[in-house]
Backbone of each chain as ProteinMPNN parsed JSONL, in Angstrom:
{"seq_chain_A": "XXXXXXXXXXXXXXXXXXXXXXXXXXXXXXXXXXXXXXXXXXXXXXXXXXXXXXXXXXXXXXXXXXXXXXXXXXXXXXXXXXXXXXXXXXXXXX", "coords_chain_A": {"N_chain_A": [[11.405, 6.036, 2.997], [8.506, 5.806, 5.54], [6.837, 3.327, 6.805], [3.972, 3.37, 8.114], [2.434, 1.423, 10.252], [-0.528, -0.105, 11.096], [-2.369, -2.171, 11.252], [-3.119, -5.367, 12.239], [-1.249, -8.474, 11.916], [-2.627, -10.455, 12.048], [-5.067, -10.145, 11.167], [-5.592, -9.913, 8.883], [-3.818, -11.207, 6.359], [-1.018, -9.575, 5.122], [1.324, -10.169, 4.336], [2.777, -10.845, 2.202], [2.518, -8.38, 0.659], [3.751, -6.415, 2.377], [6.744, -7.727, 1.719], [6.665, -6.865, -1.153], [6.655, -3.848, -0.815], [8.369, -2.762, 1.134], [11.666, -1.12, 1.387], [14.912, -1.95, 1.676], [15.871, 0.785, 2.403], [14.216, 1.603, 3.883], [11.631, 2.517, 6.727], [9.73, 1.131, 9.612], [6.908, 2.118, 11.468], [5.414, 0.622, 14.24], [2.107, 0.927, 14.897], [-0.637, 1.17, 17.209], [-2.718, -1.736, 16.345], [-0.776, -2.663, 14.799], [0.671, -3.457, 16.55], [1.298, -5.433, 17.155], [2.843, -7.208, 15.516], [5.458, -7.431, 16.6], [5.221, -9.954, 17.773], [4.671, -11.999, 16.04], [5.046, -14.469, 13.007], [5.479, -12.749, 10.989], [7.154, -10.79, 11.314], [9.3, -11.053, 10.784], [10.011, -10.594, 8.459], [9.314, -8.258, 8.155], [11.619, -7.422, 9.943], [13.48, -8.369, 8.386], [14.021, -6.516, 5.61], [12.996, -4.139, 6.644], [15.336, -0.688, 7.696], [15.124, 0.75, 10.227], [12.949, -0.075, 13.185], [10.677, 1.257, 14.709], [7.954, 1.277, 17.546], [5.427, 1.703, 18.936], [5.663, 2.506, 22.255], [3.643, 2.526, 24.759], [1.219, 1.788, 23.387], [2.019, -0.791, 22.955], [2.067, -1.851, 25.809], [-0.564, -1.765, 26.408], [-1.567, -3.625, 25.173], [-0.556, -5.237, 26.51], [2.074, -6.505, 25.859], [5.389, -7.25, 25.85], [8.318, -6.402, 24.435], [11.548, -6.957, 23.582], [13.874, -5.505, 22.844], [15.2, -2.947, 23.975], [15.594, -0.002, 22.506], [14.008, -0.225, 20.396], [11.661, 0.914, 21.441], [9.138, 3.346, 21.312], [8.093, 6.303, 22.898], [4.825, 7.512, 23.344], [4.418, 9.94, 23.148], [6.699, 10.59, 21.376], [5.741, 10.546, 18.867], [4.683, 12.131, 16.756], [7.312, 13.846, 16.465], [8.986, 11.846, 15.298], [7.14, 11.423, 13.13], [7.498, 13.921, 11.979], [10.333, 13.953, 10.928], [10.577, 12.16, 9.041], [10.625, 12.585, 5.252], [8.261, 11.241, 3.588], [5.583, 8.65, 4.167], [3.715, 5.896, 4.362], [1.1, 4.825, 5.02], [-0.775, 1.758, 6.676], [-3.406, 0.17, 6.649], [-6.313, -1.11, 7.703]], "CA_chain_A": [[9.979, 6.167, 3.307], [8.011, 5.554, 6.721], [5.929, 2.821, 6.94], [3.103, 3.259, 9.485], [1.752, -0.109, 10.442], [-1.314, 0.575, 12.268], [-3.08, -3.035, 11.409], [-2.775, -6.692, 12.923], [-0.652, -9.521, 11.051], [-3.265, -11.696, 12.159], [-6.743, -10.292, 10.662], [-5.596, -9.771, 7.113], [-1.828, -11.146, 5.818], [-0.034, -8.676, 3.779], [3.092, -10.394, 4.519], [2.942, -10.717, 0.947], [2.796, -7.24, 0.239], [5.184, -5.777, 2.999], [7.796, -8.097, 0.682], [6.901, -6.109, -2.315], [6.952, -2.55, -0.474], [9.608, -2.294, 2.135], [12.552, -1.762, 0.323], [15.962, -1.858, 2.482], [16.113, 1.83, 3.161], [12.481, 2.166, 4.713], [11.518, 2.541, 8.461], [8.637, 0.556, 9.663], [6.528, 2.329, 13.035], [4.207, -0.097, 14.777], [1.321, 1.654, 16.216], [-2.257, 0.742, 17.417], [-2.846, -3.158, 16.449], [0.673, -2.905, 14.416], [2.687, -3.723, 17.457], [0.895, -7.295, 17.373], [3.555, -7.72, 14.315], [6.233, -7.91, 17.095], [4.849, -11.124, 18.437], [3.699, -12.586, 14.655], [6.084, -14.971, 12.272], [6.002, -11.986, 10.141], [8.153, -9.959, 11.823], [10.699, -11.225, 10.562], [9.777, -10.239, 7.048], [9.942, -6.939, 8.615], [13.092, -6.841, 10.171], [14.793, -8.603, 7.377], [13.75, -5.98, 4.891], [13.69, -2.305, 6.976], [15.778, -0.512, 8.018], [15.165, 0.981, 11.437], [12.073, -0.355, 13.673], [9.826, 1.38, 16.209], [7.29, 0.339, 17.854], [4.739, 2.455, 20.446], [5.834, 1.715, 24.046], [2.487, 2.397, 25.497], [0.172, 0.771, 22.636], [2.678, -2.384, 23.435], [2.279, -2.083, 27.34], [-1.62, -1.677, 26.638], [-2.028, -4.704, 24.797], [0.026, -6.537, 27.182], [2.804, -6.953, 25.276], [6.479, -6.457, 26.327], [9.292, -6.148, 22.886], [13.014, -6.86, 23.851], [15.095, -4.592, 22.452], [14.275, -1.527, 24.417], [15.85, 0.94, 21.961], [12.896, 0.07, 19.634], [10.668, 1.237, 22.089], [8.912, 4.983, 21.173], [7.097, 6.734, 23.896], [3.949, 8.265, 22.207], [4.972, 11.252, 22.794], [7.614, 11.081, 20.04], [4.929, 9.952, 17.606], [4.59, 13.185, 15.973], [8.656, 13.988, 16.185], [9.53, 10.705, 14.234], [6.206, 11.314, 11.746], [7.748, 14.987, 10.774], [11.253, 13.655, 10.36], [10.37, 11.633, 8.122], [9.998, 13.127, 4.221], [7.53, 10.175, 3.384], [4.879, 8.382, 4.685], [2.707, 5.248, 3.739], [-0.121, 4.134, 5.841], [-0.972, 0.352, 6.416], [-4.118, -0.437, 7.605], [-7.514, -2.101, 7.147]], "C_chain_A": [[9.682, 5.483, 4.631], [7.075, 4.528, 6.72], [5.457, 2.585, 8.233], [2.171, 1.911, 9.512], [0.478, -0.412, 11.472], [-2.459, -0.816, 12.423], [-2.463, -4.333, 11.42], [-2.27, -7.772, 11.995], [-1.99, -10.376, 11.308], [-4.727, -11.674, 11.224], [-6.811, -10.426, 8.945], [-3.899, -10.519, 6.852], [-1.417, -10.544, 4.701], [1.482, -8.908, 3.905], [3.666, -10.388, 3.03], [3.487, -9.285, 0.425], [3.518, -6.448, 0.681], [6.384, -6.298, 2.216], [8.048, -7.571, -0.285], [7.062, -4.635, -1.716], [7.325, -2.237, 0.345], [10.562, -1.997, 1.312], [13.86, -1.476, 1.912], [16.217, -0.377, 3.297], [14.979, 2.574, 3.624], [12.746, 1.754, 5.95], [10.385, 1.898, 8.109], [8.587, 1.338, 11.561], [5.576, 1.499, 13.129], [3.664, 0.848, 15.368], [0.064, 0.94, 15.837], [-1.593, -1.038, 16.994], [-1.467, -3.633, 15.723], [1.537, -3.634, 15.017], [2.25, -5.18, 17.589], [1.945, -7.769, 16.606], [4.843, -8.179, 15.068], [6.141, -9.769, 17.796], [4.133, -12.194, 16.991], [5.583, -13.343, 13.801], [6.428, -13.989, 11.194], [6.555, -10.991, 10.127], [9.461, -10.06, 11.069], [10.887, -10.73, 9.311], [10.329, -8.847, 7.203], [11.287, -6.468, 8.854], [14.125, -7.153, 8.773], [14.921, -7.599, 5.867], [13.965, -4.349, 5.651], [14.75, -2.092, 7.622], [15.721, -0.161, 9.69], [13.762, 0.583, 11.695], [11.534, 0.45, 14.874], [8.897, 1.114, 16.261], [6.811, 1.233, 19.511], [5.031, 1.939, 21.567], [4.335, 1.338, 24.573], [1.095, 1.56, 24.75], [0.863, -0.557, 22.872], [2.278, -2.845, 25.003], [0.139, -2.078, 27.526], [-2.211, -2.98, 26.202], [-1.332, -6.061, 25.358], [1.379, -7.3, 26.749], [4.462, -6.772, 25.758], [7.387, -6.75, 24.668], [10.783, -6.189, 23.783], [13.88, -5.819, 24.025], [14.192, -2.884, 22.709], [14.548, -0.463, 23.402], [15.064, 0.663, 21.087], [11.736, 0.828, 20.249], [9.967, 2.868, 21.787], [8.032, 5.544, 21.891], [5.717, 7.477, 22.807], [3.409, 9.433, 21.778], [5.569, 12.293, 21.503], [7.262, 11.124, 19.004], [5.515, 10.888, 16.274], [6.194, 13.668, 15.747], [8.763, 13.129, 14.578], [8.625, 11.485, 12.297], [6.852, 13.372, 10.559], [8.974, 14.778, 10.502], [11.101, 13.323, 9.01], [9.461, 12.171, 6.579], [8.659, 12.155, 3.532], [6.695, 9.515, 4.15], [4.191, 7.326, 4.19], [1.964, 4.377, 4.82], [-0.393, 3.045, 5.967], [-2.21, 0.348, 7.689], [-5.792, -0.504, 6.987], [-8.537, -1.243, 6.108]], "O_chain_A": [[10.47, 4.601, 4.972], [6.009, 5.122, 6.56], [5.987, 1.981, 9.166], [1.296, 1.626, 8.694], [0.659, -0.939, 12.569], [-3.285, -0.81, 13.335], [-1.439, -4.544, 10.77], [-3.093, -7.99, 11.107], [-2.251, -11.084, 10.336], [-5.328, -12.632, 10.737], [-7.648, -10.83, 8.138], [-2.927, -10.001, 7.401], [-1.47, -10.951, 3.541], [2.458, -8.19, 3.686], [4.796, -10.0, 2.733], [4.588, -9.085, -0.089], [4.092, -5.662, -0.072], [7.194, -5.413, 1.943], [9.209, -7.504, -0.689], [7.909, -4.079, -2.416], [6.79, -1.208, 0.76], [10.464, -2.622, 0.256], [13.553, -0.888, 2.949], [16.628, -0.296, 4.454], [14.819, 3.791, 3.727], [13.625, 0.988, 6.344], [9.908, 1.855, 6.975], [9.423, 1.291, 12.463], [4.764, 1.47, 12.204], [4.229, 1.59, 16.172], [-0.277, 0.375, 14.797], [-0.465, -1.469, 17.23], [-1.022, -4.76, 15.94], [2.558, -4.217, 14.653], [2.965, -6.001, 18.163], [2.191, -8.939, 16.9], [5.465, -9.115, 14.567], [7.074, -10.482, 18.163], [3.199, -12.984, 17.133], [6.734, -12.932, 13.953], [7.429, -14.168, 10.502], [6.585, -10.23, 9.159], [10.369, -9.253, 10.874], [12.039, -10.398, 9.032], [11.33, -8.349, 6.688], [11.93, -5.566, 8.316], [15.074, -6.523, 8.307], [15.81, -7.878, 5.063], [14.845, -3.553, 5.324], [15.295, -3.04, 8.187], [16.363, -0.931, 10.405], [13.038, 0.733, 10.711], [12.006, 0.238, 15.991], [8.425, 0.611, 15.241], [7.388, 1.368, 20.59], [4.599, 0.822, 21.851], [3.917, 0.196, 24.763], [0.223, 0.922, 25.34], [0.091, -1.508, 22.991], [2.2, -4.029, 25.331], [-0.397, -2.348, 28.601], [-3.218, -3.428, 26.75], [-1.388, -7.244, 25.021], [1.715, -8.411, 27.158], [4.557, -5.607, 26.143], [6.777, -7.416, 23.831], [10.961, -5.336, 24.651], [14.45, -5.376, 25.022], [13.334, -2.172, 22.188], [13.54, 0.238, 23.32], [15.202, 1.651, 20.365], [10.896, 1.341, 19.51], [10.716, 3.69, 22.316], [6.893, 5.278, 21.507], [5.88, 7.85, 21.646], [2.647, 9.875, 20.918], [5.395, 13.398, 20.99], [7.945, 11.559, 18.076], [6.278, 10.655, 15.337], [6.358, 13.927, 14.555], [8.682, 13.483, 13.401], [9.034, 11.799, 11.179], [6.735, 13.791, 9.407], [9.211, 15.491, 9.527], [11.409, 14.01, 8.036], [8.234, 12.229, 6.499], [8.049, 12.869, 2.737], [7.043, 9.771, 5.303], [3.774, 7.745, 3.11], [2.395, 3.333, 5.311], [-0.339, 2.738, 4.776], [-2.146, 0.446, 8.914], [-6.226, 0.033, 5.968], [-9.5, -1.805, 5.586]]}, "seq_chain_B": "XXXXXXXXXXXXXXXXXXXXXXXXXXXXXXXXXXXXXXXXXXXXXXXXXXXXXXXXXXXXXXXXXXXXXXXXXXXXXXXXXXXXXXXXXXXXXXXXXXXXXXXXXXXXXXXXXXXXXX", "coords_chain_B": {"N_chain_B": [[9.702, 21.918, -5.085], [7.923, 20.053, -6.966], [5.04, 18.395, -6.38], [4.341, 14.601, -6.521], [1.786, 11.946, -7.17], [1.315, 8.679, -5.555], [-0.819, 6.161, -5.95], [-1.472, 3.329, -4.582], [-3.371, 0.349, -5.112], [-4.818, -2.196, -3.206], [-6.99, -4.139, -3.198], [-9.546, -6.164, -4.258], [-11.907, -5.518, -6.522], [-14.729, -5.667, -5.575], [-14.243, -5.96, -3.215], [-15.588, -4.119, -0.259], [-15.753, -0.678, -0.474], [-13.146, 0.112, -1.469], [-11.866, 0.266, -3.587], [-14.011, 1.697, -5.524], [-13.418, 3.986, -4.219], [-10.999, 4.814, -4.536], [-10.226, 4.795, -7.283], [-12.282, 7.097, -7.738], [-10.811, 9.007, -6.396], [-8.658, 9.201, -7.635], [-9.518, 10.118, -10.245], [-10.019, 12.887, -9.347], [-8.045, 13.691, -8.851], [-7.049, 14.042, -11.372], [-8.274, 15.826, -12.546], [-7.636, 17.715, -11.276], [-5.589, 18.574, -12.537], [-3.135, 16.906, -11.368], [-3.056, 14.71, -12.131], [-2.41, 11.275, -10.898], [0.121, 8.567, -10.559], [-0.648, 5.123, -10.843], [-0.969, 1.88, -8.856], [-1.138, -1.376, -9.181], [-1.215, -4.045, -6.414], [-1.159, -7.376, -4.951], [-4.353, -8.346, -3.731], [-5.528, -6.357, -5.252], [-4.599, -6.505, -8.275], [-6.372, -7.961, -9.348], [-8.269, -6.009, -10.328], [-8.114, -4.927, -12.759], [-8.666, -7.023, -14.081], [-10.65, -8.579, -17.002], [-13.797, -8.226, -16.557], [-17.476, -8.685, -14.962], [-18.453, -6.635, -12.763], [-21.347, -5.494, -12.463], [-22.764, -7.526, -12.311], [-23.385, -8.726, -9.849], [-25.125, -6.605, -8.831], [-23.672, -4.39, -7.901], [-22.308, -1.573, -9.015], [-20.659, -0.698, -11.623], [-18.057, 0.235, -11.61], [-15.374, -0.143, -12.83], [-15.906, -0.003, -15.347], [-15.186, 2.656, -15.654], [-12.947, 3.164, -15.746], [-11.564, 2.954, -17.823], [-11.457, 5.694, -18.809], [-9.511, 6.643, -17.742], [-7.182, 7.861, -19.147], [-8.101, 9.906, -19.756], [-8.144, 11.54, -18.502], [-5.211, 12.242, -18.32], [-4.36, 10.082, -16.34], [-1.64, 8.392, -17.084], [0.321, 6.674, -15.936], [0.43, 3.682, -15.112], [0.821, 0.45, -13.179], [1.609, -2.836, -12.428], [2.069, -5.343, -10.556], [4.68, -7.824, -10.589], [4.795, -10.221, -9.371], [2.074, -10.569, -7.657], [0.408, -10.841, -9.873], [1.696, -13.188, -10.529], [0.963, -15.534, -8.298], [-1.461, -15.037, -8.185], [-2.016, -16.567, -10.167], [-2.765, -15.153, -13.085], [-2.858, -14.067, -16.17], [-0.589, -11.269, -18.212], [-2.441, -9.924, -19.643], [-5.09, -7.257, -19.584], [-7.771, -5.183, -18.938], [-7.015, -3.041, -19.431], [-5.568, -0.709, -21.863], [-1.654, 0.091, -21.758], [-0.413, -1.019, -19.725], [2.038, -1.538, -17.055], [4.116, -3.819, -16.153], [5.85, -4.741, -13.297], [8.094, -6.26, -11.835], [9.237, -6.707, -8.137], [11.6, -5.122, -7.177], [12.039, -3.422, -9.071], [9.684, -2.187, -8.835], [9.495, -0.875, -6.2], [11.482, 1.078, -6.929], [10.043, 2.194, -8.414], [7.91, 3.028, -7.536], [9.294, 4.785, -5.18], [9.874, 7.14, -6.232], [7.763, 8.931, -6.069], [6.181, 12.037, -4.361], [4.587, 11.575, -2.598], [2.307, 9.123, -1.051], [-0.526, 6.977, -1.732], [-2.35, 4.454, -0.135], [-4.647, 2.198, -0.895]], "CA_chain_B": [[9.617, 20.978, -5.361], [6.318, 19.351, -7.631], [4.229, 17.284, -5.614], [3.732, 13.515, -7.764], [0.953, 11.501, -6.355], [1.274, 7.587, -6.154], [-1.708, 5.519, -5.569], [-1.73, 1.84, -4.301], [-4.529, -0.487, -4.915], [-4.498, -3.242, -3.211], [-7.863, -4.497, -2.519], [-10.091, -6.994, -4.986], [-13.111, -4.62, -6.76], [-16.046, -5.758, -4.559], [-13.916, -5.542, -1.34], [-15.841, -2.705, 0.168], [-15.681, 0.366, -1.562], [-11.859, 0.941, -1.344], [-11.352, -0.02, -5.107], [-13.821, 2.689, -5.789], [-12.873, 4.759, -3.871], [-9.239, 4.922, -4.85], [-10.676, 5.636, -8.232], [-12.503, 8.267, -7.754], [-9.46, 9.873, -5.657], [-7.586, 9.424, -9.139], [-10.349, 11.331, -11.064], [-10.343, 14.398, -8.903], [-6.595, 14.713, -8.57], [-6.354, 13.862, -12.77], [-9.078, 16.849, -12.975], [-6.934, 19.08, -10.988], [-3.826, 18.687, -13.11], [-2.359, 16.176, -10.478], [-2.505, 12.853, -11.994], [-1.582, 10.573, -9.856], [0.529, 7.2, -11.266], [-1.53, 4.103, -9.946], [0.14, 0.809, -8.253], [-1.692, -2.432, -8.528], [-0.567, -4.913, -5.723], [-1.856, -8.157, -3.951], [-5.64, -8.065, -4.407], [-5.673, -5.482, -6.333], [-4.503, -6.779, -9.569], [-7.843, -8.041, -9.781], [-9.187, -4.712, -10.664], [-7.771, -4.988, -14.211], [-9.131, -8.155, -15.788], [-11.799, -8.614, -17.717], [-14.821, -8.949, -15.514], [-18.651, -7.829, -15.306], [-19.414, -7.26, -11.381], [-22.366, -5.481, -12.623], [-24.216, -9.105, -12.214], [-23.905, -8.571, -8.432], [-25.625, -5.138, -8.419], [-22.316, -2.929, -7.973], [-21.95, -0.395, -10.246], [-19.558, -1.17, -12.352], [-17.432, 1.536, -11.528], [-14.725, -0.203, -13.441], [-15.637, 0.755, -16.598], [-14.861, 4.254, -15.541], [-11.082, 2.837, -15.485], [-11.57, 3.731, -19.374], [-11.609, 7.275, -18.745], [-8.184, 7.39, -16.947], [-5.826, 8.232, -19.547], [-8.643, 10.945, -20.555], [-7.891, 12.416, -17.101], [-4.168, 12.265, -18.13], [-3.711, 9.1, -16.092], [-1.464, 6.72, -17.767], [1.281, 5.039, -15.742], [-0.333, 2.129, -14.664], [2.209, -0.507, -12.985], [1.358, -4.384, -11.826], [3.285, -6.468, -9.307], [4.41, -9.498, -11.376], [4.493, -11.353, -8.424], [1.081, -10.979, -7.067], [0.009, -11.829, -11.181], [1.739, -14.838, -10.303], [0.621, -15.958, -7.179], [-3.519, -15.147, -8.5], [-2.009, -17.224, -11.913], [-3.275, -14.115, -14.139], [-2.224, -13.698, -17.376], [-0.397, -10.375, -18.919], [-3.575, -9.01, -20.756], [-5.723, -6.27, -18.63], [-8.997, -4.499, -19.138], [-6.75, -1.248, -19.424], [-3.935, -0.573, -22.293], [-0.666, 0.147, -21.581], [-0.054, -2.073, -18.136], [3.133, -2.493, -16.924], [4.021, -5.138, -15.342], [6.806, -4.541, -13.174], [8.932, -7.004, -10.428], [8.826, -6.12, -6.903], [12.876, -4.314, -6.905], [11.456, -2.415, -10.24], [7.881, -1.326, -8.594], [9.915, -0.178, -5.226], [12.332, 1.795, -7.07], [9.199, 3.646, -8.962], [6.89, 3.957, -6.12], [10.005, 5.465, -4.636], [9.693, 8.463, -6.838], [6.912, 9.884, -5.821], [6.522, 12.879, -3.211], [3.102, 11.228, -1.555], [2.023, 7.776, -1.561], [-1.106, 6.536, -0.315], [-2.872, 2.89, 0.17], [-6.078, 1.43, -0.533]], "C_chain_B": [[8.5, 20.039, -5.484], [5.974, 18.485, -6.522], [3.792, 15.964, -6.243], [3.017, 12.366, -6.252], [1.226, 10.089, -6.846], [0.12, 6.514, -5.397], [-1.421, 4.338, -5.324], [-2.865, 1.452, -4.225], [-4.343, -2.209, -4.718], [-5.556, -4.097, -2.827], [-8.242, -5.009, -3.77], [-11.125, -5.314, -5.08], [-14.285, -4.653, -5.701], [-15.595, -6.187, -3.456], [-14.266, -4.547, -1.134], [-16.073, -1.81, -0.524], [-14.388, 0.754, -2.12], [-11.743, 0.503, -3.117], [-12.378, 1.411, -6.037], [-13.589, 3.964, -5.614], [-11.544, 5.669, -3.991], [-9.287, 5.419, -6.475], [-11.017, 7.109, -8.38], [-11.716, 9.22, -7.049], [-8.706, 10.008, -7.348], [-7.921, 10.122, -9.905], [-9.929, 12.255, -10.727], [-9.33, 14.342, -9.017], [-6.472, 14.941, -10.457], [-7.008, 15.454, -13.115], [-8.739, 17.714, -12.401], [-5.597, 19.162, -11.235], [-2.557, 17.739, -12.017], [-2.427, 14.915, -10.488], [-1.876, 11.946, -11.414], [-0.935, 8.947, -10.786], [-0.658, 6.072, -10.204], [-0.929, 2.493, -9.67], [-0.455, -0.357, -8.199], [-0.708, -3.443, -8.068], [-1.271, -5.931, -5.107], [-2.943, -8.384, -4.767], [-6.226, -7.08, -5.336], [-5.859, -5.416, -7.772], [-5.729, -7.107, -10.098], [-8.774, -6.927, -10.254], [-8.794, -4.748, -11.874], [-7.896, -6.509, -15.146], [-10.436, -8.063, -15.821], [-13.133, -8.993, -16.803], [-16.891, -7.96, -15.625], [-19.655, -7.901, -13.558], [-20.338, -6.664, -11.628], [-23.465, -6.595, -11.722], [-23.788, -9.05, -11.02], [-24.567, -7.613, -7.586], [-25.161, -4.443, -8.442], [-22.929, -2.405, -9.199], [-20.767, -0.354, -10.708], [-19.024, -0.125, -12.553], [-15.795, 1.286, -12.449], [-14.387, -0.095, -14.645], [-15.123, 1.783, -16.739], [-13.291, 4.825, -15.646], [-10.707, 3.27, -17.173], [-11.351, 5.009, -19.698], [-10.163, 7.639, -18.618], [-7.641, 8.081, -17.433], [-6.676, 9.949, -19.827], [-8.243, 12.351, -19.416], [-6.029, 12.702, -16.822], [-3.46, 11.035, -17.205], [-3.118, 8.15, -16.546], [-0.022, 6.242, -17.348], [0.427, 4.449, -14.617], [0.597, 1.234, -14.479], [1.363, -1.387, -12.329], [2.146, -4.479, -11.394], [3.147, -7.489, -9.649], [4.315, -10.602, -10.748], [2.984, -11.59, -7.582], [-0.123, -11.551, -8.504], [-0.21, -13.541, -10.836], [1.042, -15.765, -9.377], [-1.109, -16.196, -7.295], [-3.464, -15.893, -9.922], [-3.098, -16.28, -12.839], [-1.893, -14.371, -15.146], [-1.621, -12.083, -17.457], [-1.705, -9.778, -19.314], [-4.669, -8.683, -19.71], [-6.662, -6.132, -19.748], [-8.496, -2.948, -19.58], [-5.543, -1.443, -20.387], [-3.057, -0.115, -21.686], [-0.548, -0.059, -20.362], [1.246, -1.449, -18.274], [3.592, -3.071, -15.806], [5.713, -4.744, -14.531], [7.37, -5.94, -12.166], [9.144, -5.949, -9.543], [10.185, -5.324, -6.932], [12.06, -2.804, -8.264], [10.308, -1.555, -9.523], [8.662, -0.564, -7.46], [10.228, 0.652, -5.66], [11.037, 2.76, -7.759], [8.438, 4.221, -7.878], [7.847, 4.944, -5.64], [10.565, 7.281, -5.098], [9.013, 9.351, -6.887], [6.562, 10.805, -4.526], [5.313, 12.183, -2.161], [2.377, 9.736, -1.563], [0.483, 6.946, -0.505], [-1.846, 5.29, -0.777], [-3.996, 2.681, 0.093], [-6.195, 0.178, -0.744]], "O_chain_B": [[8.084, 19.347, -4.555], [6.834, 17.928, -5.84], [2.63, 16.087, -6.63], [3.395, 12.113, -5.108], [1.383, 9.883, -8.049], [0.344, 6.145, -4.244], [-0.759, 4.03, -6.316], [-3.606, 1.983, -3.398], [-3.974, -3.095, -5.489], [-5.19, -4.962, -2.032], [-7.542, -4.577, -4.686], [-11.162, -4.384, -4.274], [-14.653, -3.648, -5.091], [-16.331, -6.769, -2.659], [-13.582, -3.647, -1.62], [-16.785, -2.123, -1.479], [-14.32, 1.551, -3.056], [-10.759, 1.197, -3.371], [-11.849, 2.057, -6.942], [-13.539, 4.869, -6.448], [-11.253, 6.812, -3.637], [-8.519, 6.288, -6.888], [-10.375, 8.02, -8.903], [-12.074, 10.391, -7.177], [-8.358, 11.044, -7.915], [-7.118, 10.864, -10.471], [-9.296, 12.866, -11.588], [-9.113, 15.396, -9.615], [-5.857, 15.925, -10.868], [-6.372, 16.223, -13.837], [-9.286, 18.781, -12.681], [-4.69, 19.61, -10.534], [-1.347, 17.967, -12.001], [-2.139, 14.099, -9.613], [-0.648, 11.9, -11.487], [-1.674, 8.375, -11.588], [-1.24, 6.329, -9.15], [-0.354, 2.031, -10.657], [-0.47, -0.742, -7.03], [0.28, -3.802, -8.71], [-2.259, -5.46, -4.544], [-2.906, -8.574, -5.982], [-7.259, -7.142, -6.002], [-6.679, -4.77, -8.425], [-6.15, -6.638, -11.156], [-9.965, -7.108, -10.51], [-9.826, -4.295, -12.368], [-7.485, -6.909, -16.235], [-11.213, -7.617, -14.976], [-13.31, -10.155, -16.436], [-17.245, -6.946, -16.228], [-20.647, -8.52, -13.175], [-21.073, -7.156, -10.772], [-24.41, -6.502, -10.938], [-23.703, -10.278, -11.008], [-24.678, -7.561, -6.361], [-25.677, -3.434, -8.921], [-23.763, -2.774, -10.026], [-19.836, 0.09, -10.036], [-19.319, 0.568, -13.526], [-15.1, 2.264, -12.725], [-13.261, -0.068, -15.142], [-14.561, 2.065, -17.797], [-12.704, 5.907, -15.647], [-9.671, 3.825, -17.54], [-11.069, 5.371, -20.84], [-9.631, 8.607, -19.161], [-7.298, 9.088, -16.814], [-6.025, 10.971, -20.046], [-8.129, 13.571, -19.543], [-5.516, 13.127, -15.787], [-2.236, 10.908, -17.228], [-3.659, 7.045, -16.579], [0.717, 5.597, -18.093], [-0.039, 4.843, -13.548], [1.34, 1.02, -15.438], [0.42, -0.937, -11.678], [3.147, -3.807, -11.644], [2.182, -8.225, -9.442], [3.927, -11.689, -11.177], [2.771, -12.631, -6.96], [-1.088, -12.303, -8.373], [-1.066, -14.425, -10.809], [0.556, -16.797, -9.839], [-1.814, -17.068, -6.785], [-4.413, -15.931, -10.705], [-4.165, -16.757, -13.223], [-0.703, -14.663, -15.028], [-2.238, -11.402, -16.638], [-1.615, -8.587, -19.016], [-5.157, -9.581, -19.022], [-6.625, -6.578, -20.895], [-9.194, -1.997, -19.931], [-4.595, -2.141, -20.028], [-3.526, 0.331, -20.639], [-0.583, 0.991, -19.719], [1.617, -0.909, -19.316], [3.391, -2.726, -14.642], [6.665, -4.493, -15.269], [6.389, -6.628, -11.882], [9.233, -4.748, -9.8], [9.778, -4.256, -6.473], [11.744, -1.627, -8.091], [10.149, -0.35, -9.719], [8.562, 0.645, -7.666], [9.609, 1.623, -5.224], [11.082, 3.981, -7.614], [8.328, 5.368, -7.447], [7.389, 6.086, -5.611], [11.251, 8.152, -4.564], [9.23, 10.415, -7.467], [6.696, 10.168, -3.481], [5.337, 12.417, -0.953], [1.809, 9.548, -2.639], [0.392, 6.566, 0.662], [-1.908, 5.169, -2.001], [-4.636, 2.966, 1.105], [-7.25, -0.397, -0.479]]}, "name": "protein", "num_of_chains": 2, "seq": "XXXXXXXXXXXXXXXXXXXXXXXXXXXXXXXXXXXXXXXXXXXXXXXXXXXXXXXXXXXXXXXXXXXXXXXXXXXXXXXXXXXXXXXXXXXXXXXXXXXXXXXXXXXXXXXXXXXXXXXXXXXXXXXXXXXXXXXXXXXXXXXXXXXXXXXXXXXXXXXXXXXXXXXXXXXXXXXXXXXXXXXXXXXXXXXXXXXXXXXXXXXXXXXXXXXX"}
């Protein structure tokens, strides 16, 4: 399953609840206030639980943000690619 | 290949509307033969104890949680860890709970073709 992450670690914490519904063979996409999660202690929750990570280039480069590991990076182009790969889908946000 | 609908509620009752909202999403699909299973998580769990928000004006739309099974809704699953964490007891407002652990609740959520969040 896909988890779309479209709201801010900081305004609400569901770090709790990403623990109960990631499971090892889920994706997580940051988009919109999501990609704040790269720069949050609860990232790590993230990585240590999904499987593959992306993470909007241009919602990152809009909020000022830069992310390391460029091969997370997803132009927002690909949005829609990734979102019909993927048989699953679960929404996260306020 | 069937379409099975799985609801998440993860919001307290008088957060907003999303608690009834997520209800009444469960009605209409139960009333078009598409019962959906339902997921309490987090704040959520709070939607199944004993309570009377009436006395803040709401509309106690949680009585209406009585109806479910009539609508064919009846798996109902908890997250024993967010029980724990709000120190709730086992015993709901709704028969047949179940209470699952977070590897258990993944592996069911994980069965369903559509899954969506409130």
């Amino acid at each position: 399953m896909l988890h779309l992450i479209r709201q801010s670690p900081y305004q609400q914490d569901i770090s709790s609840e990403l623990s109960t519904l990631i499971s090892n063979d889920d994706d997580v996409l940051l988009i919109d206030d999501g990609v704040y999660f790269c720069q949050s202690l609860h990232f790590a929750i993230i990585q240590e639980k999904a499987k593959n990570i992306l993470i909007v280039d241009e919602h990152l480069q809009a909020r000022g943000i830069t992310f390391e590991k460029a091969d997370s990076l997803l132009p927002f182009a690909q949005i829609a690619e990734i979102l019909v790969q993927s048989e699953k889908t679960l929404t996260w946000q306020l | 290949m069937n379409k099975s609908i799985a609801i998440i509620n993860s919001k307290a009752p008088l957060n907003g509307a999303h608690a009834k909202e997520s209800l009444d999403l469960a009605l209409i699909l139960g009333s078009f033969e598409q019962a959906p299973s339902l997921f309490f998580i987090g704040d959520g769990v709070w939607q199944l104890t004993e309570q009377n928000i009436a006395m803040t004006g709401a509309k106690d739309f949680l009585k209406t949680m009585q109806a479910l099974s009539f609508y064919d809704i009846e798996n109902i699953y908890v997250c024993e860890h967010s029980l724990y964490q709000r120190n709730l007891p086992n015993n709901f407002a709704l028969d047949d709970v179940t209470v699952l652990n977070r590897t258990a609740l993944q592996n069911q959520l994980a069965k369903f073709t559509s899954v969506l969040k409130f």
